[in-house]
N, C-alpha and C positions, 0 to 999 in steps of 0.2 A: 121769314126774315122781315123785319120792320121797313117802313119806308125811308127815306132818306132823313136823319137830323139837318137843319141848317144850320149855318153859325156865318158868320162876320169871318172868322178867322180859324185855320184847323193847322196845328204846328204837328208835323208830323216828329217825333224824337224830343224829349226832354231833355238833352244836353245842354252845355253849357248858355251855347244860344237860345234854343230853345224852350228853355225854363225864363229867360230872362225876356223875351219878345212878346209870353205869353201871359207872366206877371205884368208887362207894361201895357202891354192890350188892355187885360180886364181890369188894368186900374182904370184905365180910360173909359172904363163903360160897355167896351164892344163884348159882345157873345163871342168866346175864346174857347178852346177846346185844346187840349192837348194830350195826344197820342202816346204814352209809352210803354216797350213792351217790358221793363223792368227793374231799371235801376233809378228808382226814385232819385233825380236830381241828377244824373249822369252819370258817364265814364269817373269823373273826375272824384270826388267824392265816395266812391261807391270802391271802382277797382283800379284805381291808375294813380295820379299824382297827389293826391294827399294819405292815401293808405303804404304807398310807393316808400313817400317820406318819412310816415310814423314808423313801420319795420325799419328804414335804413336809420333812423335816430337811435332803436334798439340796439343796432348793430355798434354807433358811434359810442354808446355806450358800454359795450361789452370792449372793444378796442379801447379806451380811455381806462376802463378797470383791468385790463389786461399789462399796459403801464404804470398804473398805481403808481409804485415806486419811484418812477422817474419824477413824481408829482409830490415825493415825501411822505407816499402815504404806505401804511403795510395791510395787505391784503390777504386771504387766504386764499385756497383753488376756486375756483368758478366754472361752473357749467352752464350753456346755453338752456333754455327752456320752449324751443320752440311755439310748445301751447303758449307758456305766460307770453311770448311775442305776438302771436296770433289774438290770445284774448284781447290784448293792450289795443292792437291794430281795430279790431270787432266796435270795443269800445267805443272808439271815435266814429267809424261808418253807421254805429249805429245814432250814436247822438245827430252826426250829419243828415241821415234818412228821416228823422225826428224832426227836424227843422224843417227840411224840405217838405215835409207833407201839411204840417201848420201852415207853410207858405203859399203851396199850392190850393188848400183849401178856404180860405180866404181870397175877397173880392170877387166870387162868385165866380171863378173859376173852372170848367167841367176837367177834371185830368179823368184819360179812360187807360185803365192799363191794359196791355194788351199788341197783338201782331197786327201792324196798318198794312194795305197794299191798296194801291190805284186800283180802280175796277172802271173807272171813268174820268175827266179830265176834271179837278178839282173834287176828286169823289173819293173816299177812303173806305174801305172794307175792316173793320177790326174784328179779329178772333179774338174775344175777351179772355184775361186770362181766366174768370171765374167759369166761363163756358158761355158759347151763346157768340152772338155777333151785334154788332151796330154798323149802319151805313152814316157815314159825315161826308157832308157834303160845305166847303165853304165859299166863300167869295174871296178867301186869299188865302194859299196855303202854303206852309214855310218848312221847308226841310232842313232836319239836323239830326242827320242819320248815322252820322258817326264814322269811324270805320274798325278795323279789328286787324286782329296781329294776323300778317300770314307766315301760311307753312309753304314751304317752296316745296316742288312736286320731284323728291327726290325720294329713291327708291328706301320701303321701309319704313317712310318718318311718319306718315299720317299712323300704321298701324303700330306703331313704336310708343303711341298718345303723350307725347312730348309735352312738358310746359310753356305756357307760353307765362308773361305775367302774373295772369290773373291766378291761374293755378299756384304756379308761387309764390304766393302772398297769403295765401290758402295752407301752406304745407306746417304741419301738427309735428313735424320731424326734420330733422339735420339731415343732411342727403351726406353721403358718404365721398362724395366726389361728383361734385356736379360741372357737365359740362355744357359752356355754353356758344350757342352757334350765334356769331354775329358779334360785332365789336360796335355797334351804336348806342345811343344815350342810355337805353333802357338794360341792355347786354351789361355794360357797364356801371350803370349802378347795381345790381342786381348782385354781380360778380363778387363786390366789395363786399358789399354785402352779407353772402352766405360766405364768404371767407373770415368775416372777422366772425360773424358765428361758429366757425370750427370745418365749415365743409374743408374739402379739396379741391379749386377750383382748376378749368382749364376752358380758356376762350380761341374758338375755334376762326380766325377770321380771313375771308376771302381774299380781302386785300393785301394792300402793304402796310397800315396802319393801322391804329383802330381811330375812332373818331375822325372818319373817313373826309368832312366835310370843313375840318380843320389843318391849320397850320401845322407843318412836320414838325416844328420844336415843341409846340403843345401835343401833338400826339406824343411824340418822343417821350415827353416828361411825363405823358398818362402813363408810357407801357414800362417807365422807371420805377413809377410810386408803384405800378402794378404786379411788377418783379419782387421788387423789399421786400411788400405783404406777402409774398409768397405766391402769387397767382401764375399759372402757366399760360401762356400764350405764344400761340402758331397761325402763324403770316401766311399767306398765299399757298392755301389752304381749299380745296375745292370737295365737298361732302359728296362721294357720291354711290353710297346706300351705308342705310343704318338696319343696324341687327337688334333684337331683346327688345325690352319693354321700360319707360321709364318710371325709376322706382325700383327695381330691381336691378336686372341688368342692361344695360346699354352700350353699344358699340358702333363706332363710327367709321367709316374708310374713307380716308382721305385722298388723293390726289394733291401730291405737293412738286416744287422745282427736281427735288430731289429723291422723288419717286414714290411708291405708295405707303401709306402710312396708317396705323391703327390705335385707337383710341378708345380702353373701356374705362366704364365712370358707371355713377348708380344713378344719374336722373340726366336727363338733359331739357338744358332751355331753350325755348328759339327763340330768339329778338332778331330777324332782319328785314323788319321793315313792315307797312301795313297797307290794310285792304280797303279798299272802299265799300260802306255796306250798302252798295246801291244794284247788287241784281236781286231778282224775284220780290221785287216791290211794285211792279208794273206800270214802272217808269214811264216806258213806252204809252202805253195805255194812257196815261198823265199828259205828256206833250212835253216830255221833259227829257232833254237829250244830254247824251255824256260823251265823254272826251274819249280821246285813243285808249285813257289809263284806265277810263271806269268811272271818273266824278264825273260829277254835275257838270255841265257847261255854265258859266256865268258871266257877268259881263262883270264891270267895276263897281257897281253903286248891287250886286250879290242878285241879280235878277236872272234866271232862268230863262230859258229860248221859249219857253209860256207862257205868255203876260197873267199877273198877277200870282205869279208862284216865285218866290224866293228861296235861296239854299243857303247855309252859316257851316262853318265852322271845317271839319276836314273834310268832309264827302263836297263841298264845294271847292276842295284844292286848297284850301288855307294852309299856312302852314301849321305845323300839327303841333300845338300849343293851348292849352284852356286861356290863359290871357289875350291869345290872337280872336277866339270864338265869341270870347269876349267883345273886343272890340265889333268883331262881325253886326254880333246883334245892333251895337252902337250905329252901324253904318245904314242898316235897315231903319232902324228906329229912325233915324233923324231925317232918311228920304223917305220915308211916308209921314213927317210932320213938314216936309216940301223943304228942307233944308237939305244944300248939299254936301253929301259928304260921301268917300270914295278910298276903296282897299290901296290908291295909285300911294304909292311913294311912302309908304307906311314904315317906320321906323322900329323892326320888330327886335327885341332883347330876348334871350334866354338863358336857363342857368342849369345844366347837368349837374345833378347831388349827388357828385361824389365826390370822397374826403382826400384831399381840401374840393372844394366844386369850382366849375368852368363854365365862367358866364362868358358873353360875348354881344354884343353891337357893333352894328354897322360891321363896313367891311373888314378883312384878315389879309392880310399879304398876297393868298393867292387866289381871293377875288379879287383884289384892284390889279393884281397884274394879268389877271384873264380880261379884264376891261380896260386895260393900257391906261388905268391910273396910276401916274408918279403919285409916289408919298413918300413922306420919313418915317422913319421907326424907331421909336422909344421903348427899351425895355428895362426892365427895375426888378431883381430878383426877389424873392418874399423877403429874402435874410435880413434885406433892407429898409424893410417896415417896421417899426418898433413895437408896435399893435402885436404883431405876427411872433418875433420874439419873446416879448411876457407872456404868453399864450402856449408857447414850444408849438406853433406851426405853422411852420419858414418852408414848408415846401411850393415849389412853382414860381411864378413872375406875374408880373405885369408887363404888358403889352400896349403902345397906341399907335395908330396912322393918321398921321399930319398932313393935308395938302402939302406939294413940294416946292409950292411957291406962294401962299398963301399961307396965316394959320387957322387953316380951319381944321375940326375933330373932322376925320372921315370914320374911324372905327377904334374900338376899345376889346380887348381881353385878357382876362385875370383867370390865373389858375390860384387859387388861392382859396382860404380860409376866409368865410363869407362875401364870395366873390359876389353871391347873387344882390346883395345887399348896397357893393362899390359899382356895380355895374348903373343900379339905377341913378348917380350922382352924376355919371359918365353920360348916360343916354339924356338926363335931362338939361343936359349943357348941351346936348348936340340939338333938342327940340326947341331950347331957348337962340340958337343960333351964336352963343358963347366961342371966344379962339379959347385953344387949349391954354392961353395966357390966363386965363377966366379963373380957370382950374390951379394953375402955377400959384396966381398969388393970392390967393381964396385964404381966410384964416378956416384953419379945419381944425375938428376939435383931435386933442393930443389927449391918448394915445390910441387912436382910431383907424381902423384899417385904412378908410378913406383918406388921411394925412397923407399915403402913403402916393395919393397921387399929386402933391406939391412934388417930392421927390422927381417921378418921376417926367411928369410933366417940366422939371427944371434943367434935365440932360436930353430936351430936344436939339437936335444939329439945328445949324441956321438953314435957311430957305433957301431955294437954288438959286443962281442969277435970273433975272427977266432977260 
């Protein structure tokens, strides 16, 4: 084994931070190196939220041709093609892989593909994937290690080899009945998904809702639109051992209020929730310590309990977003150009793609009332958007929270048809410091989803007494 490489900078993980800390580096001149062990350009791009999207746009199209006639149009039978959806998908990962390595190789950039691990504090070990090994050693090294779906340690599941995502996205065939364990972002798109393709779905979920971390009307109205299309779902719901193989056969035993329950299907998904990819990286060995959960410890400006080692993105605790890891890097970047800038008080938006999708900012009803915020609540059902209307899709509402004595925006949610698109008009009224009056009397172009917030911004209650 060779001696130690130096470098200025060693980015352990090309992810979204990642890629972005490392192209600013070596624009700057610094000897930059970056570590990955194999999805040029990250999670994002590669197996998560943009390949996520192009299958679930498949799917919006097979639903949209499945209606034809509502649309005046006449059609004949149709069948899914899972390949033609998978190539379509390939297509676009591969164009994205394409660009990402032009990027990477430009400004004299080193990218080493391959497995990193601490062997020393600021010191990386890579098993190359070609064979062989390099030692890098930097003066600042930045982690963005990601994290990965977990399988909860329930009897059966691991050797059951269950889908997670990635596999999903992967599959060459219609699943005959697929069931899925967990009712979060990813469960739920996923769900719609292989149902407007032709599967048989049924969402297996723990709780009482799905979309656990939202409002009960908005859950409510998920598990309505989710009923129509056909999809099964089972509430308070506890798995506990799975039988067969997924892809064949699969079988579930439940634990419910009203006693044991069984469930066969031909594949199962898991979506409940994710891992940190921070053991057997030799963290320790680093000087790099983690929380109760697993991540990274960090402070606000993303710095490590190791001087001169920084973490981005979800293995630092962010929340699990490409736009958040985004910014991440942003906050690194500007505190080593000695500007201050800080993850405190951060204004995060997000939009779950499923049809119509559910965006959200700022707080929901029952965060300000776990934080003993008074607020108003203004809701505007889609029917009453004219946008929504000429379009035929009226399902869901609008939602805002108003200081109860002030008008300030506290928080904004739309179930709706390109909600992710009304949400960012909403959040940048709240980063301009705008009253929800801003939004009332704004001329908005007609007939545009976003009109739809004069509406309902115009049925705010008045303000409480002082």
């Amino acid at each position: 084994m060779s001696d130690s490489e130096h470098f200025e900078n060693v980015i352990l993980g090309g992810g979204e931070a990642g890629k972005y800390i490392a192209w600013e580096l070596a624009r700057l001149g610094r000897r930059t190196a970056v570590i990955e062990r194999g999805l040029i350009g990250g999670s994002c791009p590669n197996i998560a939220c943009l390949p996520s999207k192009n299958v679930i746009r498949s799917a919006k199209v097979a639903e949209l041709f499945r209606h034809a006639a509502e649309y005046g149009l006449r059609t004949g039978p149709a069948t899914t093609d899972m390949n033609g959806v998978r190539r379509r998908k390939r297509e676009m990962v591969e164009g994205m892989i394409a660009i990402h390595q032009t990027r990477f190789a430009a400004n004299g950039l080193e990218f080493v593909l391959g497995e990193g691990r601490f062997v020393a504090p600021k010191t990386i070990e890579v098993r190359l994937a070609d064979g062989g090994t390099r030692r890098l050693e930097g003066e600042r090294v930045f982690l963005n290690l990601g994290t990965r779906a977990t399988i909860p340690n329930i009897p059966g599941l691991a050797a059951a080899a269950p889908l997670t995502h990635i596999e999903a996205l992967e599959l060459d065939r219609l699943p005959g009945h697929l069931i899925v364990l967990g009712g979060g972002y990813v469960g739920l798109e996923m769900a719609q998904a292989f149902r407007r393709f032709g599967s048989r779905v049924t969402i297996i979920q723990r709780g009482p809702q799905l979309a656990t971390r939202e409002d009960p009307d908005v859950a409510e109205a998920i598990r309505t639109m989710f009923v129509e299309d056909g999809i099964d779902v089972v509430f308070g719901a506890e798995t506990h051992a799975v039988d067969g193989h997924s892809g064949d056969q699969i079988r579930l035993r439940l634990r419910t209020a009203a006693g044991e329950r069984v469930i066969d299907g031909s594949d199962l998904l898991v979506s409940v929730g994710r891992t940190p990819n921070t053991p057997g990286i030799g963290l320790d060995l680093g000087g790099v310590e983690l929380d109760a959960r697993g991540y990274v410890k960090v402070n606000e400006r993303l710095e490590t309990t190791k001087p001169g080692v920084w973490a981005m993105g979800e293995c630092a605790g962010s929340p699990q977003f490409t736009h958040v890891a985004f910014d991440d890097f942003r906050v690194v970047r500007d505190n080593l150009a000695g500007r201050e800038r800080t993850t405190r008080d951060r204004l995060v938006p997000f939009c779950m793609f499923t049809d119509p999708e559910l965006a959200r900012v700022g707080f929901n009803e029952t965060e300000a009332k776990r934080r003993g915020i008074d607020v108003r609540v203004v809701k505007l059902p889609m029917t009453s958007v004219l946008r929504a209307r000429s379009i035929g899709e009226t399902r869901g509402f609008m939602k805002a929270l108003i200081d109860s004595r002030s008008d300030r925006l506290l928080g904004f949610t739309m179930l709706g048809a390109e909600a992710g698109e009304v949400v960012a008009v909403v959040q940048t009224a709240m980063l301009a410091g705008l009253s929800f009056t801003g939004l009332r009397d704004a001329i908005l172009t007609h007939p545009t989803m976003a009109e739809g917030l004069n509406v309902l911004f115009t049925n705010v209650p008045p303000p409480a007494a002082k």
